[in-house]
N, C-alpha and C positions, 0 to 999 in steps of 0.2 A: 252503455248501451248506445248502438246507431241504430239511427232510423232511417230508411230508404221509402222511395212511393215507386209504383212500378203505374206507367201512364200506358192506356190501350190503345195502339194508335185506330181501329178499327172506328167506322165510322165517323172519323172527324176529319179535321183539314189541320193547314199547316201552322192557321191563325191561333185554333184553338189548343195544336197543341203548346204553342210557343207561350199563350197565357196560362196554359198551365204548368210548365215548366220553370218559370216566372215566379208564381205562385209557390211554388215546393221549393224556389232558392232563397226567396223570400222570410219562410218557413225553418229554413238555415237547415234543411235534411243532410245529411251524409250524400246519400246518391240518389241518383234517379233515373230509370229504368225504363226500355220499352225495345220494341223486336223488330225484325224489318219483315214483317210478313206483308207480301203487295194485296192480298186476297183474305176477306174474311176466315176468321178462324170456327163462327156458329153463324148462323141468322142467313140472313138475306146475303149470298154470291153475290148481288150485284151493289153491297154498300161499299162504299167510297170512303 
């Protein structure tokens, strides 16, 4: 079995997501995931 994490970049910054990235290799995952959408995908249009 492999295990992957899929990371949301929605909301967060570049810091947070690098410790989380970190975290999941740390973890020894297979892969890890995330999408280049520049604009919320639910919530608040204007989070960052």
């Amino acid at each position: 079995m492999k295990i992957g994490v899929q990371l949301w970049p929605q909301a967060t910054n570049i810091k947070e997501m690098r410790a989380a990235w970190r975290t999941a290799d740390a973890m020894s995952v297979d892969s890890i995931w995330t999408w280049d959408h520049f604009y919320p995908l639910s919530g608040d249009p204007e989070a960052t």
